[in-house]
DSSP file (Angstrom, degrees, kcal/mol; ACC not computed):
  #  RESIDUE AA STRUCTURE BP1 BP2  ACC     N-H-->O    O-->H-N    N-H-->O    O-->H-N    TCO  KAPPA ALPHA  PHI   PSI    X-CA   Y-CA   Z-CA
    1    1 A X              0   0    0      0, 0.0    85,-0.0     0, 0.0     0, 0.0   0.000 360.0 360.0 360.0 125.9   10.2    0.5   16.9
    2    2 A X        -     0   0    0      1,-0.1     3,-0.1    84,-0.0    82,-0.0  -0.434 360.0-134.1 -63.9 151.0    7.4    1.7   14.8
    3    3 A X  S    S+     0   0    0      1,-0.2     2,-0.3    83,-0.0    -1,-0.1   0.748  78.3  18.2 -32.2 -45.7    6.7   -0.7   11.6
    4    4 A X        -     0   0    0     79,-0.1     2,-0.7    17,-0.1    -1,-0.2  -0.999  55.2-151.9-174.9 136.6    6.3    1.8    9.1
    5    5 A X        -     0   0    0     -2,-0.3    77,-0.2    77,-0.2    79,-0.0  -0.818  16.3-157.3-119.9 102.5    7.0    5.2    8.4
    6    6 A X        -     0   0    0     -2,-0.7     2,-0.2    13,-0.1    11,-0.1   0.126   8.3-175.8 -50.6-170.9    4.5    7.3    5.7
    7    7 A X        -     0   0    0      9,-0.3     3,-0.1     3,-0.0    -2,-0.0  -0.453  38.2-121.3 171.0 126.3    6.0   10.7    3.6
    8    8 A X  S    S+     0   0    0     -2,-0.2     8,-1.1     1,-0.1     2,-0.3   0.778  92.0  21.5 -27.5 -52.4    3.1   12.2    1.5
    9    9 A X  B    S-A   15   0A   0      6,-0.2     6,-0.2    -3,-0.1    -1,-0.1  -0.958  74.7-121.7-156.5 144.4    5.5   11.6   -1.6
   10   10 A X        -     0   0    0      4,-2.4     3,-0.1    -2,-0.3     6,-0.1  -0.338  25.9-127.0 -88.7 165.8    8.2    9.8   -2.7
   11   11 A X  S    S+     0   0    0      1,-0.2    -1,-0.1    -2,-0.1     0, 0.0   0.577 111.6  55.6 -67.0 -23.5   11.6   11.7   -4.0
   12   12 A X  S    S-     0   0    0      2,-0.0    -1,-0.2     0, 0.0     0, 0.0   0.543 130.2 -93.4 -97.1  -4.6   11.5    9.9   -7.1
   13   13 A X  S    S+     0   0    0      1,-0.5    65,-0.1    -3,-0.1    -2,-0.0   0.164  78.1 135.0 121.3 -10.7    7.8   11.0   -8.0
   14   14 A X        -     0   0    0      1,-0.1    -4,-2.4    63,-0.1    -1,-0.5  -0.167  48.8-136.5 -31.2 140.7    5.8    8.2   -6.7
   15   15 A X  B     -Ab   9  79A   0     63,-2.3    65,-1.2    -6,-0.2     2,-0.4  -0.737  15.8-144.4-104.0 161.8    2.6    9.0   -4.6
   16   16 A X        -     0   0    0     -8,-1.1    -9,-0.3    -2,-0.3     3,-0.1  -0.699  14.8-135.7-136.4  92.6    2.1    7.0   -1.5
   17   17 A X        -     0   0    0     -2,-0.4    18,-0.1     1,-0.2    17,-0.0   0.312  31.6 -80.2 -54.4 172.7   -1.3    6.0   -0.5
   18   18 A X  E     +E   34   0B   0     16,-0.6    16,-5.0    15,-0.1     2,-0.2  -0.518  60.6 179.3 -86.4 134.9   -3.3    6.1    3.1
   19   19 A X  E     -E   33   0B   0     14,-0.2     2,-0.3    -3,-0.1    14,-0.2  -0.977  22.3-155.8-130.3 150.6   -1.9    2.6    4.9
   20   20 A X  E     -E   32   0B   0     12,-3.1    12,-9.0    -2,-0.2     2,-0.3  -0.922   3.6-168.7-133.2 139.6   -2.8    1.2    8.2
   21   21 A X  E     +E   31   0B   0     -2,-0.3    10,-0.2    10,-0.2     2,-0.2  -0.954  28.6 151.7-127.8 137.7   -0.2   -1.1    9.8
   22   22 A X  E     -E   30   0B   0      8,-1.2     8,-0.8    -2,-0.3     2,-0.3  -0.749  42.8-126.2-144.5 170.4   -2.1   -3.1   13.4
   23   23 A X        -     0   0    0     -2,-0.2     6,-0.2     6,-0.2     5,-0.1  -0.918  34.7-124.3-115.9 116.7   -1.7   -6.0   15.0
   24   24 A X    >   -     0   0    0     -2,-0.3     3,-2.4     1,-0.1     4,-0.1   0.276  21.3-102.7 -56.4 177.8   -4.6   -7.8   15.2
   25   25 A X  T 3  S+     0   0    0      1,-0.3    -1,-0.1     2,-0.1     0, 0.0   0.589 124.7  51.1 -83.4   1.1   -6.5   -9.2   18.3
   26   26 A X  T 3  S-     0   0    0      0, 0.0    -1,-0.3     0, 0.0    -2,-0.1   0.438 124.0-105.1 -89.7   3.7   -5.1  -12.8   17.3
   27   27 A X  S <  S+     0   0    0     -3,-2.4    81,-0.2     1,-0.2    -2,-0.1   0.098  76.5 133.2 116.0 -14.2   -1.4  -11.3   17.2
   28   28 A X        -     0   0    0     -5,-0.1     2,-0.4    79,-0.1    -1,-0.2  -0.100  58.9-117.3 -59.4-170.9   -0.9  -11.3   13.2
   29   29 A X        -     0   0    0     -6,-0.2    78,-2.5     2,-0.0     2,-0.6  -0.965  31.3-161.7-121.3 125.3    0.5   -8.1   11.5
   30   30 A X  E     -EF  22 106B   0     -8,-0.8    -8,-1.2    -2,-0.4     2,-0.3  -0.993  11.1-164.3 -95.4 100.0   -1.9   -6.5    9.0
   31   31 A X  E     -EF  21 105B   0     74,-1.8    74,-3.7    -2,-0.6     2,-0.4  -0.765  13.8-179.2-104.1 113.8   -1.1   -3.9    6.1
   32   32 A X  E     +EF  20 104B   0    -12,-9.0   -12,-3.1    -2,-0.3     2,-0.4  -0.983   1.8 177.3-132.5 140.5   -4.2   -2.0    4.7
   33   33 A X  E     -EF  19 103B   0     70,-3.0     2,-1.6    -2,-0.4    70,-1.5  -0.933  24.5-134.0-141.5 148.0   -3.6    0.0    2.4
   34   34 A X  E     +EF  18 102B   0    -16,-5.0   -16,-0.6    -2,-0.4     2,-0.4  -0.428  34.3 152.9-100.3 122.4   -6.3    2.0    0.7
   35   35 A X        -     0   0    0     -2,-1.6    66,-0.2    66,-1.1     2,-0.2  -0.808  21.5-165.5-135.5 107.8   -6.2    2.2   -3.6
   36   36 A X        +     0   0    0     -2,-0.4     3,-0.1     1,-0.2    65,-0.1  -0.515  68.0  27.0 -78.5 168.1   -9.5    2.8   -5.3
   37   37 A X  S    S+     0   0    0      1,-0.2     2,-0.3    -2,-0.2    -1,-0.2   0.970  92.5 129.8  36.6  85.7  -10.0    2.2   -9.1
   38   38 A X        -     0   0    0     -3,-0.1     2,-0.3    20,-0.0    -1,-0.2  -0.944  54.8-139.7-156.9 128.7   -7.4   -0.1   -9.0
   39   39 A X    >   -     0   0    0     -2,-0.3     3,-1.7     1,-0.1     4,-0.4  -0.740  18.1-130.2-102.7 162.7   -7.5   -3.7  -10.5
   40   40 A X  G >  S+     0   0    0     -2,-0.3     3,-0.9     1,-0.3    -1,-0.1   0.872 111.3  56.0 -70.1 -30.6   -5.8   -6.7   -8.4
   41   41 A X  G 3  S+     0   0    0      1,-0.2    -1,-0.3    -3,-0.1    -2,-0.0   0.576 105.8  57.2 -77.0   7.0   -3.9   -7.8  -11.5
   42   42 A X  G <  S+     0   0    0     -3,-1.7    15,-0.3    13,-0.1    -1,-0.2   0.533  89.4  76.7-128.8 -34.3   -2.6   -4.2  -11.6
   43   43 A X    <   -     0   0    0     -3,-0.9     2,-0.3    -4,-0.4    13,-0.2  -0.542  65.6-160.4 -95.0 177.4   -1.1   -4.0   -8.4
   44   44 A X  E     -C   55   0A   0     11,-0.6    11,-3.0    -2,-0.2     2,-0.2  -0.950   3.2-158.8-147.9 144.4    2.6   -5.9   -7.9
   45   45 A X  E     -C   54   0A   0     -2,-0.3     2,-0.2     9,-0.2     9,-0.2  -0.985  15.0-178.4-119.4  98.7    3.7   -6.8   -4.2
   46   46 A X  E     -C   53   0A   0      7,-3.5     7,-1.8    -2,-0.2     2,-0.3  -0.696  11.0-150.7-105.3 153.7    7.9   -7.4   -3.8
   47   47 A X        -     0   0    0     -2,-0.2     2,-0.4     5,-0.2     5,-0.1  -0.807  12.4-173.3-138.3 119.0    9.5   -8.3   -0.8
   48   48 A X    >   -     0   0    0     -2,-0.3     3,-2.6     0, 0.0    -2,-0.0  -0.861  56.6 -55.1 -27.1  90.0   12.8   -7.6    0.5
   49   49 A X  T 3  S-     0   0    0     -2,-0.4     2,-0.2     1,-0.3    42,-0.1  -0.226 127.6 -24.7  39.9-127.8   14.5   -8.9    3.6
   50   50 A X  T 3  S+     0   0    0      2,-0.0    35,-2.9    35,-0.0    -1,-0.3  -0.304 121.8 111.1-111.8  48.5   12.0   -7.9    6.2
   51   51 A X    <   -     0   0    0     -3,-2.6     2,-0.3    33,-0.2    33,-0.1  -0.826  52.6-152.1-109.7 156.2   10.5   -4.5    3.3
   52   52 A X        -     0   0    0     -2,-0.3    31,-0.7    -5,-0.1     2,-0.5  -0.876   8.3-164.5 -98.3  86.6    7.3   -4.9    1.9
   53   53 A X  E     -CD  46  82A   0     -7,-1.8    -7,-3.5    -2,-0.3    29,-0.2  -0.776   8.0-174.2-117.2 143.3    7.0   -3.2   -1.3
   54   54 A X  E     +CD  45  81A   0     27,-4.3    27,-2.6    -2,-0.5     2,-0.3  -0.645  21.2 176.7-120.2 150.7    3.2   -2.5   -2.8
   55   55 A X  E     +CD  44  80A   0    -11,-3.0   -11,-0.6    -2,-0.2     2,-0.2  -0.955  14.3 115.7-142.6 163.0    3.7   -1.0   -6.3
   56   56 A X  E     - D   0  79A   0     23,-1.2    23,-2.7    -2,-0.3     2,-0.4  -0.687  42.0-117.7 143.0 179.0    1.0    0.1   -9.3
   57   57 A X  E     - D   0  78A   0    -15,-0.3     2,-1.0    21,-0.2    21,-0.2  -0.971  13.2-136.5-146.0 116.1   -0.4    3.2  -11.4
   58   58 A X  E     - D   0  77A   0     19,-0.9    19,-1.0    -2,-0.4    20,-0.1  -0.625  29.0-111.9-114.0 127.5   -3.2    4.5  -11.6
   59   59 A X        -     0   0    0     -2,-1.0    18,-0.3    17,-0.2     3,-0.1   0.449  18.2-152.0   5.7 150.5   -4.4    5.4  -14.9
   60   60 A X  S    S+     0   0    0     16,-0.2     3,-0.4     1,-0.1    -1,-0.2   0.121  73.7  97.0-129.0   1.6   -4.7    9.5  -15.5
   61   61 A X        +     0   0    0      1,-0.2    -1,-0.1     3,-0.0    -2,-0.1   0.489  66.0  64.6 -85.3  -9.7   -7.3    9.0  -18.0
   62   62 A X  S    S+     0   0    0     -3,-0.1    -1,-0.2     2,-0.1    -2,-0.1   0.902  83.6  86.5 -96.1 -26.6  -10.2    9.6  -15.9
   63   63 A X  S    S-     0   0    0     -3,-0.4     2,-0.5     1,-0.1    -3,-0.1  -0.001  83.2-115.9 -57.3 149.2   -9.4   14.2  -14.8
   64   64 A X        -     0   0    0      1,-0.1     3,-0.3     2,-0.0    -1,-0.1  -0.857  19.4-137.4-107.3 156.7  -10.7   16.4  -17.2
   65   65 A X  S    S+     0   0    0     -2,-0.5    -1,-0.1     1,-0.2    -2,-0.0   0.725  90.8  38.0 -69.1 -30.4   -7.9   18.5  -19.2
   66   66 A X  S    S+     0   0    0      2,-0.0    -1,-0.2    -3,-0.0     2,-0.1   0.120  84.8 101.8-128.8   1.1   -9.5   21.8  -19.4
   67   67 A X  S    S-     0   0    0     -3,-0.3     2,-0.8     1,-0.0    -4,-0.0  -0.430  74.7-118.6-107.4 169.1  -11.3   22.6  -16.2
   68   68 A X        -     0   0    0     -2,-0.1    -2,-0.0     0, 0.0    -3,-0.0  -0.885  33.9-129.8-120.8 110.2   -9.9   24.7  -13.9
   69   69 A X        -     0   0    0     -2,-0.8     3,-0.2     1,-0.1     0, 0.0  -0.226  19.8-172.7 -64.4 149.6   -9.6   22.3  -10.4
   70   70 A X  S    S-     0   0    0      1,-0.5     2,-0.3     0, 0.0    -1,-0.1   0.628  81.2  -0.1-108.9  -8.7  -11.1   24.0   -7.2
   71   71 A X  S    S-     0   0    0      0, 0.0    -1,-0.5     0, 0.0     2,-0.2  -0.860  72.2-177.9-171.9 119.0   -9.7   21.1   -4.6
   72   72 A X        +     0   0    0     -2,-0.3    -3,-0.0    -3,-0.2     0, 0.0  -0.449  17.0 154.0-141.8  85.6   -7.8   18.2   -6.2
   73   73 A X        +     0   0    0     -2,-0.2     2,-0.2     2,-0.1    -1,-0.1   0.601  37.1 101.5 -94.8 -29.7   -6.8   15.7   -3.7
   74   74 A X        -     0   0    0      1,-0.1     2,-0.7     0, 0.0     0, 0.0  -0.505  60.3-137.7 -83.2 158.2   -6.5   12.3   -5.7
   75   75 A X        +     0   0    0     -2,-0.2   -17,-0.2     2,-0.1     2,-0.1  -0.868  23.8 179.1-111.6 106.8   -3.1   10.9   -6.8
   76   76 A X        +     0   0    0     -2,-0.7   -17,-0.2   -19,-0.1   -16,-0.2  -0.398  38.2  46.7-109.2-159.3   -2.9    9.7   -9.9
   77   77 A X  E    S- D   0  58A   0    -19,-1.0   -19,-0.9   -18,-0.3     2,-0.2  -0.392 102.4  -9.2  75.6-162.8    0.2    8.1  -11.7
   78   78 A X  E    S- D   0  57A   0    -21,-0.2   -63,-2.3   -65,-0.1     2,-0.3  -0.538  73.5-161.6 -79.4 148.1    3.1    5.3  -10.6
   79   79 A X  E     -bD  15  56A   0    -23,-2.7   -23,-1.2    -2,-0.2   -63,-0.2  -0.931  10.8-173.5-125.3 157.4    2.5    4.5   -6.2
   80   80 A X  E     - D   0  55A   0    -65,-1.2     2,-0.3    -2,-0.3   -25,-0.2  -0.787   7.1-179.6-112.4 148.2    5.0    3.0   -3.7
   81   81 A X  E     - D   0  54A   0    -27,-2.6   -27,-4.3    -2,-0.2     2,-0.3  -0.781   7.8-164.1-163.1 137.9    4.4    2.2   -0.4
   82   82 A X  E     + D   0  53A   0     -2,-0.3   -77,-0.2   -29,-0.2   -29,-0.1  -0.827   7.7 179.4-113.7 136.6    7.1    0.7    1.9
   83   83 A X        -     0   0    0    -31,-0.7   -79,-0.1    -2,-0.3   -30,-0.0  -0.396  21.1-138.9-146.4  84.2    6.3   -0.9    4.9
   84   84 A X        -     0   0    0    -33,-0.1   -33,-0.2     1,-0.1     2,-0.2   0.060  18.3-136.2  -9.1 101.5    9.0   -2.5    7.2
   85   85 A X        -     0   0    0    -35,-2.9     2,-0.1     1,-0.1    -1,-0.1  -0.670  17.0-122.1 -99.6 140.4    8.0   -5.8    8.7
   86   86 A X    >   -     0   0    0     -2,-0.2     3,-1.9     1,-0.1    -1,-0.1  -0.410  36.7-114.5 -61.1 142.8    8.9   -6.2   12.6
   87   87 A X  T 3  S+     0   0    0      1,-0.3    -1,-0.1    -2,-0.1    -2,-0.1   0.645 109.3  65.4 -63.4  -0.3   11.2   -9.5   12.6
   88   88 A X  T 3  S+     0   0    0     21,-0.1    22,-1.1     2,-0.0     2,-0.4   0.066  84.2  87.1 -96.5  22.8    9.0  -11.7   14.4
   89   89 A X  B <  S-H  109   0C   0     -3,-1.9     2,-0.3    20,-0.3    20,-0.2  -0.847  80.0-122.5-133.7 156.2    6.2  -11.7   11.6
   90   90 A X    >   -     0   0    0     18,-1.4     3,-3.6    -2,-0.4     4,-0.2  -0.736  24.3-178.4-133.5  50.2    6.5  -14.4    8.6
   91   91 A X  G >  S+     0   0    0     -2,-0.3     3,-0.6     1,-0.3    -1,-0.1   0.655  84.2  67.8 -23.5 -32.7    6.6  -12.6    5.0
   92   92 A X  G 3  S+     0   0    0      1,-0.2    -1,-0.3     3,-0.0    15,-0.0   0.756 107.9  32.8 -76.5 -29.1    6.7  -16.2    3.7
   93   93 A X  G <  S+     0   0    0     -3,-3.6    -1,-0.2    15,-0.1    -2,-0.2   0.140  81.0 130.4-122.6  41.3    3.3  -16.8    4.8
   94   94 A X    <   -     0   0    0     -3,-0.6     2,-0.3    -4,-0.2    13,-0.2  -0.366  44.2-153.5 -72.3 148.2    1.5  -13.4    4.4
   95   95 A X  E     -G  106   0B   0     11,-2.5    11,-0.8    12,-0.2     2,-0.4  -0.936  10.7-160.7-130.4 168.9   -1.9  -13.9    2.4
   96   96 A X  E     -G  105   0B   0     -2,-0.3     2,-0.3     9,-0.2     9,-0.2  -0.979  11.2-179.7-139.4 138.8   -2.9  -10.8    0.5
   97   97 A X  E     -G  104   0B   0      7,-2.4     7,-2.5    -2,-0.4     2,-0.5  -0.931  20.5-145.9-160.4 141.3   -6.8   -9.9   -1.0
   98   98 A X  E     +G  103   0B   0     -2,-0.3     2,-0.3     5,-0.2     5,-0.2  -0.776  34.4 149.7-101.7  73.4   -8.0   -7.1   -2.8
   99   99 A X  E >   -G  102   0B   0      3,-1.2     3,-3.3    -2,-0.5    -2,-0.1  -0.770  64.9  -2.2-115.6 151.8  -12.0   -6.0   -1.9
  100  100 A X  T 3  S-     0   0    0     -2,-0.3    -1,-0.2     1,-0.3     3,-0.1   0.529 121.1 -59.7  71.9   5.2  -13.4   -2.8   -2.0
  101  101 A X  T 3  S+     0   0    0    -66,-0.2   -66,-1.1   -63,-0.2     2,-0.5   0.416 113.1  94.5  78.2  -7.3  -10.8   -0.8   -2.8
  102  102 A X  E <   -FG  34  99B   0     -3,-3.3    -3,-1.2   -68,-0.2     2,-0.3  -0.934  63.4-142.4-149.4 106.0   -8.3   -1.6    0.2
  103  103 A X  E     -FG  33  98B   0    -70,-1.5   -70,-3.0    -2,-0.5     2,-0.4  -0.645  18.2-165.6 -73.2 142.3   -5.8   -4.1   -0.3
  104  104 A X  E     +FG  32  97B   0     -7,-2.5    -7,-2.4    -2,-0.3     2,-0.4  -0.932  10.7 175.9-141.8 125.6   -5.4   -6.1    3.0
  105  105 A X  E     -FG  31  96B   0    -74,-3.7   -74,-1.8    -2,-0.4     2,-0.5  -0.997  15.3-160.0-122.9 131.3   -2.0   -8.7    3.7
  106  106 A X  E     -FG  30  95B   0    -11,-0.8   -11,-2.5    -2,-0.4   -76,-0.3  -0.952   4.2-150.0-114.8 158.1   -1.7  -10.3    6.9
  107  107 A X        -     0   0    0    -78,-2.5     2,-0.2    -2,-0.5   -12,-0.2   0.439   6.0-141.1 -85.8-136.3    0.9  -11.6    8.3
  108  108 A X        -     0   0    0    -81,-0.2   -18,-1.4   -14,-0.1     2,-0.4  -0.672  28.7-107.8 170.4 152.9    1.2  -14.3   10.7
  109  109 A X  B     -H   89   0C   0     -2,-0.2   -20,-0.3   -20,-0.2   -21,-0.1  -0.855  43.8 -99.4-120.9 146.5    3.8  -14.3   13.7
  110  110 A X              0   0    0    -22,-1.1    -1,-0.1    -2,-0.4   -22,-0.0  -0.114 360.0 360.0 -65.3 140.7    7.1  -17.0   13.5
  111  111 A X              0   0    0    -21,-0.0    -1,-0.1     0, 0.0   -23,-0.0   0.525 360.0 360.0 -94.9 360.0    7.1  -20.0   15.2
């Protein structure tokens, strides 16, 4: 069973940013998922049963109004990003840090 399943865009108008789901080479579960110009206090992390859900908006303020775009590729506005945790990984003791632009949670595997 895969972890986690992307879609470009949500149905309700949410964008859904680039995430990488691994398991690292000591066995943990790892969620990166990448939001520039984004402050930590800004994003909100819920969890559900065994969902992960990463939430936040960024800010629209920065596009100019009046130009005519030739390539426009960034997502601005509310993001989701859902990421199904396998059941053998430990939501209760996920740690989560925000550098660089790509917030990073690992998980940790049940004992």
């Amino acid at each position: 069973m895969r972890p986690f399943t992307p879609s470009p865009s949500d149905p309700e108008g949410w964008w859904v940013p680039n995430t990488d789901v691994y398991i690292s080479e000591d066995g943990r579960l790892v969620v990166e998922v990448e939001l520039a110009a984004f402050k930590k206090e800004d994003l909100e992390l819920e969890v559900e049963t065994n969902r992960l859900i990463i939430r936040g908006q960024r800010p629209d303020d920065g596009r100019r109004k009046r130009c005519q775009y030739l390539v426009k590729e960034l997502h601005y506005g509310p993001f989701r990003s859902v990421v199904e945790i396998p059941p053998e990984y430990d939501l209760a003791r996920a740690s989560a840090a925000y550098r660089n632009g790509i917030l990073q949670i690992d998980m940790p595997r049940k004992q």
